[in-house]
Structure formats: C-alpha cells, structure tokens
N, C-alpha and C positions, 0 to 999 in steps of 0.2 A: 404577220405578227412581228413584232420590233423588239429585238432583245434587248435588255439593257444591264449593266454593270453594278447599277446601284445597291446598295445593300435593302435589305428586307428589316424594314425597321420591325422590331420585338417590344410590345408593349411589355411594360412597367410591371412585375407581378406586384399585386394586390397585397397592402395588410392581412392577414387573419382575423377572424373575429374572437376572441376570447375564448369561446366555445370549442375554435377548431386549433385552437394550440394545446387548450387541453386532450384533447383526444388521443396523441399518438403518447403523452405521459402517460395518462391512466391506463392506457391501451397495455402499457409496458408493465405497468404495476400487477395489473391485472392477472397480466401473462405468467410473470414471473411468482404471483403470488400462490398460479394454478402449477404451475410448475412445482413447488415448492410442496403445495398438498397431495398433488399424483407422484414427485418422485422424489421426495426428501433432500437430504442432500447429495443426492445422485445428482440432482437436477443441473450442476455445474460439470456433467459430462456430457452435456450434448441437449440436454429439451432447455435450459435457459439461454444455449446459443440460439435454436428457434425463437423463444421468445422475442430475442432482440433483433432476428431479422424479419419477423412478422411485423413488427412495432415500428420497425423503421421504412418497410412497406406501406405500414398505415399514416405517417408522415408523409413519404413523398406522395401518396395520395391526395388525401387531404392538400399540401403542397401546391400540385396541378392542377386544381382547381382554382387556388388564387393566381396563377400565370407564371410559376417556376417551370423553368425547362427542364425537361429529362436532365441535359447534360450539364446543365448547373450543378443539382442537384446528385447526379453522378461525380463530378468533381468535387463536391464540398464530404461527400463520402470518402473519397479515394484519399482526397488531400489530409482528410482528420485520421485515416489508417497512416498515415506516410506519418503525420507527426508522432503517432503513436513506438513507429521501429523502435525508438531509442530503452521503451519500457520492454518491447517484445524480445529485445538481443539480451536484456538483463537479464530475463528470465530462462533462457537458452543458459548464460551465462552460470545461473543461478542452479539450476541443473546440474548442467557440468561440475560443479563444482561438488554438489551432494553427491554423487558417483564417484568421483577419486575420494573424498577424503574417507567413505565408508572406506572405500577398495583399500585405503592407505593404513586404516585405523583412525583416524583426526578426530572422528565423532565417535568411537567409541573409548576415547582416549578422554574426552572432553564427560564423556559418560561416568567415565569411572571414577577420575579424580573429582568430578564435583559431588558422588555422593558418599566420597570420602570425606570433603570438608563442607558444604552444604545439607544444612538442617532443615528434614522431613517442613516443621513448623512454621521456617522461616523461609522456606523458599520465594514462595510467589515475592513476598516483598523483596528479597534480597535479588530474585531473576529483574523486577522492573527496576529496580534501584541503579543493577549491573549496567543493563540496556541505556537506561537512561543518561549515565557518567559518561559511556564511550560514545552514545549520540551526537552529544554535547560535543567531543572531540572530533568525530570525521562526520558532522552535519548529515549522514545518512541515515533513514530508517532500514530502508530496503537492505544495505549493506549490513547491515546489526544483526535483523532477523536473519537475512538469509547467512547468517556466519556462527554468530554467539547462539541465535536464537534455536537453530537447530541442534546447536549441543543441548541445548536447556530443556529442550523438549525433548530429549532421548533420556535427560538426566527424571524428570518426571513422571516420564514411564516408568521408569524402574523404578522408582519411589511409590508409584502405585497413586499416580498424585491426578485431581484431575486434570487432563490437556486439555481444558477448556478454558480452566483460569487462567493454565499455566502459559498458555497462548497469548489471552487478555494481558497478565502482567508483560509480556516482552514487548507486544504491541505496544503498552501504554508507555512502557520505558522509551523503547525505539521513538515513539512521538511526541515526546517530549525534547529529544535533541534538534527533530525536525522541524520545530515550532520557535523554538532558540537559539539554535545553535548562526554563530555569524557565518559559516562555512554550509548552511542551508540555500540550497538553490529556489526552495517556496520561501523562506524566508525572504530573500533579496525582492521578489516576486510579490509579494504581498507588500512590502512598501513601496516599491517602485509603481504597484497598481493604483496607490492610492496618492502617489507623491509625495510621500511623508519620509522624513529623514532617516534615514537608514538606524540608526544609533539611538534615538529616538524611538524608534521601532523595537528593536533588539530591547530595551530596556522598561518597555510597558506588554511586549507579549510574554516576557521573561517573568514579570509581576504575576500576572495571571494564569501563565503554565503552572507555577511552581505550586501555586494555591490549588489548581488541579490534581496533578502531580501526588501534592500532600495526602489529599481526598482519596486516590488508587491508593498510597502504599499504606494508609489507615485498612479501607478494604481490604486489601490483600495480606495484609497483617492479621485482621481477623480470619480467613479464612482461612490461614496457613494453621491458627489455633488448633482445627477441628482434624488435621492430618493425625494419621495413626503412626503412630512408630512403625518404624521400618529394620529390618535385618536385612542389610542388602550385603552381609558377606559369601554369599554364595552367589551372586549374580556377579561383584566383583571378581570372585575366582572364574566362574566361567568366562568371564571376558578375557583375565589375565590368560588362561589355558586357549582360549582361541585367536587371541591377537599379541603381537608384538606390543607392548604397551611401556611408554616411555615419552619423557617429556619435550625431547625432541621430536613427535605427534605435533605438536601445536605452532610450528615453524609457518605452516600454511596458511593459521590465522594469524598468526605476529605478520606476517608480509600481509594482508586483506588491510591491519588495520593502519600499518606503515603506508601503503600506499593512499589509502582513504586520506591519512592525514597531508599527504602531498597534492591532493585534489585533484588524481588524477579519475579518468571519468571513471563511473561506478561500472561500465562492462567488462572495462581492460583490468581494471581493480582485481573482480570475481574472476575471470577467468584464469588471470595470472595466476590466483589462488589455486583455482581447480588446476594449473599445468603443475603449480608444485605440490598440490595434494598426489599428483599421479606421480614426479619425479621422489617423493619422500615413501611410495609404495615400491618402488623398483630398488629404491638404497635398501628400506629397512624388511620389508616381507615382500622377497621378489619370489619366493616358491609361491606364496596366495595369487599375485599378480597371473603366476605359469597354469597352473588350477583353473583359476579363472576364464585367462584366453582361451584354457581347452584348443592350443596350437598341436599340429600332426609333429611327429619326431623327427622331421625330416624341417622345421623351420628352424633357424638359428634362435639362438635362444635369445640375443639382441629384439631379435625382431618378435619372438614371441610377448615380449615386456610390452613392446610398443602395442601392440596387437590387447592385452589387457588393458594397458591404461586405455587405449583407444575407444577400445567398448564402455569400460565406465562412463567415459565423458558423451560417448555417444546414448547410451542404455543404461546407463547406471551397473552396478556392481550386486550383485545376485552371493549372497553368503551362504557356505557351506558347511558349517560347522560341527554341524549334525545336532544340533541345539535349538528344538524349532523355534522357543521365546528369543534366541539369540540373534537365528537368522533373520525373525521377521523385523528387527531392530537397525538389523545393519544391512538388509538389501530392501537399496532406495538411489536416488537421484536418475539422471541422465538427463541431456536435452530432450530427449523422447517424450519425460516422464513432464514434462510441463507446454506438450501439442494441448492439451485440452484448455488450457489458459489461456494459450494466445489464441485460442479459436475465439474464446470469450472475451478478449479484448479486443480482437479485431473487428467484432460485428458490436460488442459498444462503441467501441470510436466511431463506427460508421453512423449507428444509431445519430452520437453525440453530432458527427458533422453534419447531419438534414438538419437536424435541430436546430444550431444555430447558423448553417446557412440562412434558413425562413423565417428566423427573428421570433421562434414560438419563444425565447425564455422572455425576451423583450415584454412578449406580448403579453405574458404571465403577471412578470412582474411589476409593468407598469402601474394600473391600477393598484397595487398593494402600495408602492410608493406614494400616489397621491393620497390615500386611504390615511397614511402614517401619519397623526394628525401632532404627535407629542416625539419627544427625543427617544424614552422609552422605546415607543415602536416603532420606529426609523430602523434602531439596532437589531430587533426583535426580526421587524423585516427581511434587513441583510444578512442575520445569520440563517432564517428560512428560504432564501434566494440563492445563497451559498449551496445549504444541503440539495434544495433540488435542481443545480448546476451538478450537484456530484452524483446524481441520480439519472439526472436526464444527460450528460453528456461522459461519463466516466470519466473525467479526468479531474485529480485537482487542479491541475494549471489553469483550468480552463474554470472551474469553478473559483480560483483566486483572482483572475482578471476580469470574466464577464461581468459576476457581479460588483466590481471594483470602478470598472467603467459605467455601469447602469446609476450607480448609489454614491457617485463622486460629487456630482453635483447636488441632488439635492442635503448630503453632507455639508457642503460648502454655505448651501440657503440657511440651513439650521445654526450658521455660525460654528462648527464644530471646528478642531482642526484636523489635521490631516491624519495624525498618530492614532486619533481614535477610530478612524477607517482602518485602519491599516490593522489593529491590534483586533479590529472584530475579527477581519477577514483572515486574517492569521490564528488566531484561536479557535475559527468555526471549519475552514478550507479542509485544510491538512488533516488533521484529526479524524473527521468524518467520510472523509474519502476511505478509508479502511474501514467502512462499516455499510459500507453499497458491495452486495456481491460481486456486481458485474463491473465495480468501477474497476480499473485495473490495478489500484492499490486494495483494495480487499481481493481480488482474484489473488491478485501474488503472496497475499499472506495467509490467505486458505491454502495455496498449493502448495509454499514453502513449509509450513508448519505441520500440516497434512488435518487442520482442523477446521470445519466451515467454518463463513463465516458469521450462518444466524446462530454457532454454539458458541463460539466467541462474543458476539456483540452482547450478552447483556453483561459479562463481567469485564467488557475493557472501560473502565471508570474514567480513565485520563480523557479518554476520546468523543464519552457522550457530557463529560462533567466542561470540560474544555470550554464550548462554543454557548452553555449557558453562562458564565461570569459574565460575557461583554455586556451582556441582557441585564444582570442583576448592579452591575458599574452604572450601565446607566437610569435602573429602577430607581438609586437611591445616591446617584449622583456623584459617587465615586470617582474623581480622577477623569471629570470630562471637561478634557479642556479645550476653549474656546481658541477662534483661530488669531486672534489677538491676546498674548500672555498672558495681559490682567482679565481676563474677561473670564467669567464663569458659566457653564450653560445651564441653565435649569433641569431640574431631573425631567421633567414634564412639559417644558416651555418650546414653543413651538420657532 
C-alpha cells in the first residue's frame, strides 16, 4: 500500500431543511418551558442549565447529519463561550462589588436616605426616571443596575413595595440609556450593523425610546398610586443603630459613575468600585470588618482588615446585627454568589454558537423574508428575527448584527434607508435581550436584583413597548424614509 501526503478532502456540510433548524429551538423552548413548570424559578439554579445543554446536544445532532464535524462544531461552541468572558468577568465583578459595599454600609446607606427623601407613591416612576438620566450619562445598563439599581431595590423592600415592578422600572430606566445614549457600545453596533449614520441613528432611536420611555413612567406612575403608606422610621433607626451611616457611604458610587463617564471598561469600572467599597469599610467601620473576618488573636489586625474585605469580594459579607429583617437585607454579594449565572451563560453561549455555526437562524429566517410581501412586514419580520436571535443565541450583540446582516439587503430592495434598519434593530435588540432568561442580559439582571426574570418581564414596559413602535412607524408610515432624501416609502408598498 502507498501512503500519501494529501489531505482527505471533507465534503461541504449540507443546508438544513427548515424542519431540522426548527428543532433544537423549540427543543429549548420546550425544555425550559418544563423547566419552569417542575421548578419555578429555582429553575435558574441548575435544571435550565440542563436544558441548554441538552438543546445544544440536539443541535449538534441534528448538525451531523447534514455533514458538520464534531470539531467544527466543537469550536464554534468554545469560540461563542470565549466571546462571552467579557460578560462573565462583569458579573464576578458585579459580585464583588455587592459584598463590600453591604460589608461597607454603601447599600444600606443608599437604603436609608432614599426612604428618607423618596415617596412610597412615586417611587417605581422616580426609580426608572433616576436609572434612565445616569444611562444616558455612562451608556451602560449593566453598570446602573448593578450600582443604583441595587440600592433601589433595598430601598423597596423596605417600603414594602413590590420587587417586581420595582425591578421592571430600573430595568426600563437602565434601557433606555442603552438604546440612546452616544457612549452605548449596542448603540454604535446597531448602526454600524446596518450602515447607517451614526447621528442619524442616535436621533431617530432617541425618537422612539422616549415614546417608550413615556409609556413605562405613565405605568409606573399608576402603580406607584396604589402603594400604602409607609412608616419606615423604625427601620431607619435600626439601620442607623447597626451601621455607621453617613454620606461619605456613597464615595464608591460617585467613583462607579466617574469612571463610567471616562469609558473606562465596565469590569475595571465595578471592581474598582468594589476595592473602594472594601477600602471605605476598613476607614469608616473597621470593628464590623474584624467581626466579620472572625481573624484568631494572634493575626495582626492590618491583616485581619484585609482578610474581611477579602472574604466579602470573595463570599460576600454575612450581617450580624441580630436583627433578622436587617441581616437578611444586608448579607449578600460575592463572586461566589453569581457561579450559578455564568453557568447559565456559559452553556447559552455555547447553545448560541451550534446555532449559528449551522446557519439554523439563516435557515429560519429566510423564508419569512421572502414571505414579507409589504414595508409593514419587513419590519415586523426583523423585529421577530431579532427576538429569536436573543433567544436562540443569548446574546444581544449577536441578536444586533445577525439579524442586521440577514435584513440589510432586502432593506435596500424596499428602497428603505439605512437609519430605518438601524432604529428597528436598536429598538427591538437591546431591550428584549433582558426579557430571555437564559440570555445573559436577563441572567445578569435576575441575579443582580435578586428578582426572576418571568416576575419581572410583564411589568418592564420600556422593554416589551420598545421593539413594537418600529412595527406601528411603519403600519402608518411614520418617518420611513426612503434611501434617496426626497423619496417616501409607502406604508404597504413593496
């Protein structure tokens, strides 16, 4: 026999048929739907990470059959986890940082004064309002919630208010700077997907946010109506009697949002926060700090400091106050306290990279494109192509480009111009990626808030109201403009 050098040509894997790109979706829907009715919202500590690796099992399945290799398919996994670190270090991050500032006081500092000067009534509108102003200033969601949003949710509880809305309104706030803000990294992203002028952009998704926007703090104005009075002077004393409380507390956030405004990245941002939530526990209550580390008498007391804050950022900070409604308030965070997240981010990125390794969204979406016979449902289309990009692959990034690249051209056939891609995709992307459990922007803001997030999803208004306007603009022909200035597109015109 005659050896030879040559390589082993690899036939072409095969299109899917329609059929078998549906399958490992619904597979997932399925999964997680069951998931959901055996274990509530347990289901986000460990049976909806099954789900997703069963479902991405039944992909590379399915897969092999049309002629993808193992290690294709192994790699298009591995490589959509790798893109993913950057969200999995936030959330470490994020951690970290709820551990010092309880250990510190930060958030029960942020507790107190706000239900000093915040109205039972008005909160939920006043929390999205809040969220929504500083958005707008350091372009981050994640950074908001995981900063503002968890004083507001401590401030809620104690109001006795529900954490469901009170979630929804930070969310909606938070995504609303996310959608607008020029300092948004999906922002740049959604125009640059569609090609459309950056400025341009900013100033017709800014149009449509606000209209949203409007729509939340109407809702949440209402519902704030039906709040009970509150007497929270006794829960203020107990906070006052077990923490050092003072306005020098909130040094940790003034640096969160100084840095955000310098755009430095959002890990180094939160963390920095968490080292000085732990340096402002060692100035202002370093005996809680000593407590805490439960150090032998024989460490130095230097090092005993270090040895508390270290645990917080590692475990979060466990409160002793002897106040059980107090302790349960203020022992929370650590990197530890957010393993069950990135498990669920990590086996959706994986899911998301089979997926669109083997061109199932392709495969999905095509026929719906040809199908779109009027302007109407073009839009209609792309904003349902978008949500189940943020479904089938947890990521918004990936739900702002695929469908951006699939829906560019036939945009172009319709005469449209570029801004009205851009302003769907930006109105439908971002928004609804925090309303997928398993996407990694609703992981992180179930974990951060500590509230699902199917108790959240029916009252974050910004989020589901959002990605319908591009739909009703161009129902009735609002602001769709042609990709020649003068030119106007039909509401219905093909």
């Amino acid at each position: 026999m005659v050896e030879t050098n040559e390589p082993v040509e690899t036939p072409e894997p095969k299109q899917l048929s329609l059929v078998e790109a549906l399958v490992p979706a619904l597979s997932l829907i399925l999964l997680v739907a069951l998931s959901y009715y055996l274990f509530g919202d347990a289901g986000s500590s460990g049976p909806n990470q099954v789900a997703l690796v069963v479902a991405t099992m039944i992909a590379v399945f399915v897969a092999r059959r049309r002629g993808f290799s193992l290690q294709s398919l192994s790699d298009a996994a591995i490589g959509s986890v790798g893109s993913g670190m950057g969200a999995i270090f936030i959330l470490f991050a994020v951690g970290a940082l709820i551990g010092t500032w309880a250990l510190s006081g930060t958030l029960m500092a942020m507790v107190y004064y706000g239900m000093k000067v915040l109205d039972p009534n008005y909160f939920y509108v006043t929390a999205a309002a809040l969220c929504a102003a500083v958005s707008v200033g350091i372009g981050s969601s994640w950074t908001v919630v995981g900063t503002i949003g968890i004083g507001l949710m401590g401030i809620a509880v104690n109001m006795d208010l529900d954490p469901a809305i009170a979630a929804a309104a930070i969310i909606s706030g938070a995504y609303f700077g996310d959608t607008t803000s020029p300092l948004s990294s999906s922002t740049h992203l959604a125009a640059g997907a569609a090609s459309a002028d950056f400025y341009d952009h900013i100033r017709e998704t800014a149009l449509t946010s606000a209209i949203a926007l409007g729509a939340a703090l109407f809702v949440f104005w209402f519902f704030g109506q039906a709040a009970n009075e509150v007497d929270s002077s006794a829960k203020e004393q107990a906070i006052v009697g077990a923490f050092h409380i003072t306005p020098w507390l909130f040094l940790p956030l003034l640096v969160v949002i100084v840095l955000a405004l310098f755009k430095l990245p959002p890990f180094t941002t939160i963390f920095i926060g968490a080292l000085v939530g732990g340096l402002m526990a060692v100035i202002l209550s370093p005996e809680r700090v000593l407590v805490f580390a439960a150090a032998d008498e024989s460490v130095p007391t230097a090092l005993a400091l270090i040895k508390g804050v270290w645990l917080a950022l590692a475990s979060g900070y466990t409160a002793s106050t002897g106040i059980p409604a107090l302790d349960v308030l203020a022992s929370r965070g650590g990197m530890s306290s957010m393993l069950n997240t990135i498990w669920l981010v990590i086996t959706a990125f994986a899911f998301g990279g089979v997926i669109e390794r083997t061109g199932m969204l392709d495969r999905l979406v095509g026929p719906i494109i040809a199908a779109a016979r009027t302007t109407t449902a073009l839009v209609s289309s792309l904003v349902g192509a978008v949500i189940v990009t943020n479904v089938a692959t947890a990521d918004q990034y990936l739900a702002v480009v695929l469908p951006g690249r699939m829906f560019k051209g036939a945009f172009r056939q319709r005469g449209l111009a570029e801004v009205v891609l851009s302003r769907s995709i930006g109105a439908s992307a971002t928004p609804t990626s925090a309303l997928v459990p398993w996407n990694s922007c609703g992981a992180y803001m179930a974990a951060t808030l500590g509230v699902s997030t199917f108790e959240y999803l029916p009252y974050a208004v910004f989020n589901f109201t959002s990605p319908l306007l591009p739909i009703l603009a161009a129902l009735f022909g609002i602001r769709m403009f042609g990709r020649n200035p003068e030119q106007a597109v039909p509401t219905n015109g093909t």
